[in-house]
C-alpha positions as CSV (number, residue, x, y, z in Angstrom):
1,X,-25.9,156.7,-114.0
2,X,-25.0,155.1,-110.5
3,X,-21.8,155.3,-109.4
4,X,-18.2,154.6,-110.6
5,X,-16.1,152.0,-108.4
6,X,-12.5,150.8,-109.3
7,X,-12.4,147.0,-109.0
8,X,-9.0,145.4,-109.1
9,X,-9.1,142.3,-111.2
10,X,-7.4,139.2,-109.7
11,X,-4.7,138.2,-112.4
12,X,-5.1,134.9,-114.1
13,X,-8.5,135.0,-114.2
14,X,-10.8,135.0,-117.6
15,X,-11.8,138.1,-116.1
16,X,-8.0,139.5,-116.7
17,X,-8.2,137.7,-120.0
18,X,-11.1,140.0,-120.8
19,X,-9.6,143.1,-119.5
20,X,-6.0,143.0,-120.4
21,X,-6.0,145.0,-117.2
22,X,-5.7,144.1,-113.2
23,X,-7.6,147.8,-112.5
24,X,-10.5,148.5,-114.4
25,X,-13.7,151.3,-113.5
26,X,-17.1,150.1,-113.7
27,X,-20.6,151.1,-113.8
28,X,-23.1,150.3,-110.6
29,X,-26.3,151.0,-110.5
30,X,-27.2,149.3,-106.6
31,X,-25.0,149.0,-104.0
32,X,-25.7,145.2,-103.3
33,X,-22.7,143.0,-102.3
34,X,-22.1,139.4,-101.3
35,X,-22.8,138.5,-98.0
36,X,-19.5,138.5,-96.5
37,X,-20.6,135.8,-93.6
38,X,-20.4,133.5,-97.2
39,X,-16.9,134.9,-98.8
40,X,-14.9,132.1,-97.6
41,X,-17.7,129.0,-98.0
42,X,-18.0,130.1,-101.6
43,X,-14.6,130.6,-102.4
44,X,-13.5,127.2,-101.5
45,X,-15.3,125.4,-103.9
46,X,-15.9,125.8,-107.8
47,X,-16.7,130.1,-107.2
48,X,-13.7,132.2,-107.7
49,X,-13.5,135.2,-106.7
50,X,-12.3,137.3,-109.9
51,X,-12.4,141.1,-108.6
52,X,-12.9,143.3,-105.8
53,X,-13.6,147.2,-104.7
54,X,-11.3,149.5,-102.9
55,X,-12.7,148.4,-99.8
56,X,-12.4,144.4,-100.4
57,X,-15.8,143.8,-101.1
58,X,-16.8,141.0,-104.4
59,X,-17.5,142.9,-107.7
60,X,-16.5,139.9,-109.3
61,X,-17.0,136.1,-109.9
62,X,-16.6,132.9,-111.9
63,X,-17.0,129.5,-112.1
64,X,-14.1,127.4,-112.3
65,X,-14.0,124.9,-115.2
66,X,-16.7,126.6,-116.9
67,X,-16.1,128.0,-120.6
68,X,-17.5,131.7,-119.9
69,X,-19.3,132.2,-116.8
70,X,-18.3,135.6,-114.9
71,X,-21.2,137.3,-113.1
72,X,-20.8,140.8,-111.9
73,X,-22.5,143.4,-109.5
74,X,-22.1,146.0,-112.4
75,X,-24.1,146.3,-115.4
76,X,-21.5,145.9,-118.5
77,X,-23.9,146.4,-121.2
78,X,-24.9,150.0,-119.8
79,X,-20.8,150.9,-121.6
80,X,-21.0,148.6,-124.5
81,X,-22.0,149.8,-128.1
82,X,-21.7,148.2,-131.6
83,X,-18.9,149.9,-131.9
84,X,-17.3,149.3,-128.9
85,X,-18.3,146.6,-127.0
86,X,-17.5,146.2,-123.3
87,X,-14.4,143.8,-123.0
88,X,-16.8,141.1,-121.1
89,X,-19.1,141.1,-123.5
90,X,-16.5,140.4,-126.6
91,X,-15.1,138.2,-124.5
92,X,-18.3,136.0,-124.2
93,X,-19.0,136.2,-128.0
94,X,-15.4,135.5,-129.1
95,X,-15.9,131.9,-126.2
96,X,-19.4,131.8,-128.0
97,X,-18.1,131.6,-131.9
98,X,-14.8,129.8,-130.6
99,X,-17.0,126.9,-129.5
100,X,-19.1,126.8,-132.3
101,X,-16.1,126.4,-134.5
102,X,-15.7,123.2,-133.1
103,X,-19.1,121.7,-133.5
């Protein structure tokens, strides 16, 4: 199943919401990364960067002043069952039926 990375998950992030954690060990299945010639450009505007590898590369991002949008380089639905769902994805269901609840 790929490899396992630890990311370290900037605090104050929804990310760290998610987690409850600032080190968490994910899933990969590639070994694609942002282009770091771009790391700064996209970090200065609405992109935050949200987590990163033992070597400093992005694992993790979101979109400030957005309701729920992370995107990751891992897969989180490869550790998620019914049973226990992958914090991420509770996370985006709990933002889904919170904003429902006010329509």
């Amino acid at each position: 199943m790929g490899q396992s990375q630890t990311i370290q998950i900037v605090p104050d992030t929804l990310t760290n919401q998610a987690y409850g954690s600032e080190t968490v060990v994910e899933q990969f299945q590639c070994n694609y990364g942002l282009n770091e010639e771009y790391r700064y450009h996209l970090s200065k505007g609405h992109l935050k960067i949200a987590g990163i590898d033992a070597d400093q590369n992005v694992r993790i991002v979101e979109l400030a002043h957005h309701p729920f949008f992370i995107a990751t380089l891992f897969l989180p639905q490869l550790t998620s069952t019914p049973q226990l769902p992958h914090p991420l994805i509770k996370a985006y269901l709990k933002t889904i039926a919170a904003r429902l609840a006010l329509s």
